[in-house]
N, C-alpha and C positions, 0 to 999 in steps of 0.2 A: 649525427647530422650527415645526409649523404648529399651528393655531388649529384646537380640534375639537369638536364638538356630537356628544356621544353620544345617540341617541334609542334606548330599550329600556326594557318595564316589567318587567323580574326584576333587582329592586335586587343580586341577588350576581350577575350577567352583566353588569352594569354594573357592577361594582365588580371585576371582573375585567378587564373593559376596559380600564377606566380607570387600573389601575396597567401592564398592559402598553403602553399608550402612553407614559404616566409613564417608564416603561424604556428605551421606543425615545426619548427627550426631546420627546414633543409636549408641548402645553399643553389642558388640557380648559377650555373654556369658557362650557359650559351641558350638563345632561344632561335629559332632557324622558322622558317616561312615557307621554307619548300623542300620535299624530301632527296632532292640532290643536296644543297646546304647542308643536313642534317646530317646525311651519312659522312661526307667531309668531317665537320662538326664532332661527330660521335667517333669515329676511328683516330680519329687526332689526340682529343682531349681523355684527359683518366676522370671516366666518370663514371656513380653508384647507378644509374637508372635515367631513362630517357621515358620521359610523358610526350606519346606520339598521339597526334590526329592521324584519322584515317586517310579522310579527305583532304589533299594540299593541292596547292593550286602547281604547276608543274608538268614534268610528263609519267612521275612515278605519283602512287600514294603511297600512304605509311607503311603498309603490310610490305608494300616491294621495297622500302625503302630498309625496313625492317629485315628481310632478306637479305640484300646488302652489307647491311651491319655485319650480318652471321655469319660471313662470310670471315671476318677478321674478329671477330667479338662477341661474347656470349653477353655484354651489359645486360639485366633486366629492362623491359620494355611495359612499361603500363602505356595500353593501345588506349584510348577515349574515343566514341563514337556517338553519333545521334543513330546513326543505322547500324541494328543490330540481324539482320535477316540470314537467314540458314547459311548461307555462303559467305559472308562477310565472316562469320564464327566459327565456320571450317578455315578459311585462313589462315586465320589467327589461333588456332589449336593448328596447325602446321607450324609455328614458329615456337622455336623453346625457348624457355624462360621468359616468358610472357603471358600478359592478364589483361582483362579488357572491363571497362567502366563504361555507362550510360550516359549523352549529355544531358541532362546539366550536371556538374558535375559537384556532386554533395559532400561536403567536409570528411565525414564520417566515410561513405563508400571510399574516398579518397586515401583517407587514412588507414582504413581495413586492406587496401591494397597494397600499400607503401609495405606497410606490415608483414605481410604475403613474400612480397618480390624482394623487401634487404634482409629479412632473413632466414 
C-alpha cells in the first residue's frame, strides 16, 4: 500500500481518483488544489507517489510544480493530463521519475502506472 498526494482542482476528478486508489489499497494522504499547496504538501509529508494534474488553477502548473519538488525530492510523480501535445511530453520527460496518463483516467492505465513508478 503506498502513501499518495493527489494534486488536482476539479473536486469530482479528485474524487474519482481518490476512490480508485482506495480500490487498488493505496492510502491517500493529502489532496492539494493548487501546485504551490502541493509542493508545501509533498516536501513536508513521507510520501510513495504524488498523482499530479497538469493544469491547476495558481500561478504554477504541475510540471513546474513538479520541478520544485526535485528540487528537495525525488517521490515518483504520475502527471495526468487531458493535453497531451509535443511540448507538454517533452516536459515531462524532463523531469525524473515520472510517467504521464491520459484523462479520463482508466482503472487499468492507472494501475499499469502505479506499477511502473513503486517499483
Amino acid at each position: 500500500m503506498a502513501k499518495i498526494i493527489i494534486v488536482e482542482d476539479e473536486a469530482i476528478v479528485a474524487m474519482a481518483t481518490r476512490m480508485m486508489l482506495k480500490n487498488l489499497e493505496h492510502e491517500i494522504v493529502g489532496n492539494s488544489a493548487t501546485a504551490e499547496q502541493a509542493v508545501t504538501e509533498i516536501v513536508e509529508k513521507d510520501v510513495d507517489l504524488v498523482l499530479m494534474d497538469i493544469k491547476l488553477k495558481g500561478l504554477m502548473d504541475g510540471i513546474q510544480a513538479a520541478e520544485e519538488v526535485r528540487k528537495n525530492k525525488n517521490t515518483p510523480i504520475l502527471f495526468i493530463t487531458g493535453n497531451s501535445d509535443a511540448k507538454t511530453r517533452q516536459r515531462i520527460l524532463n523531469i525524473s521519475n515520472a510517467h504521464m496518463i491520459q484523462k479520463p483516467v482508466m482503472m487499468e492505465d492507472l494501475k499499469l502506472a502505479l506499477h511502473k513508478l513503486l517499483n
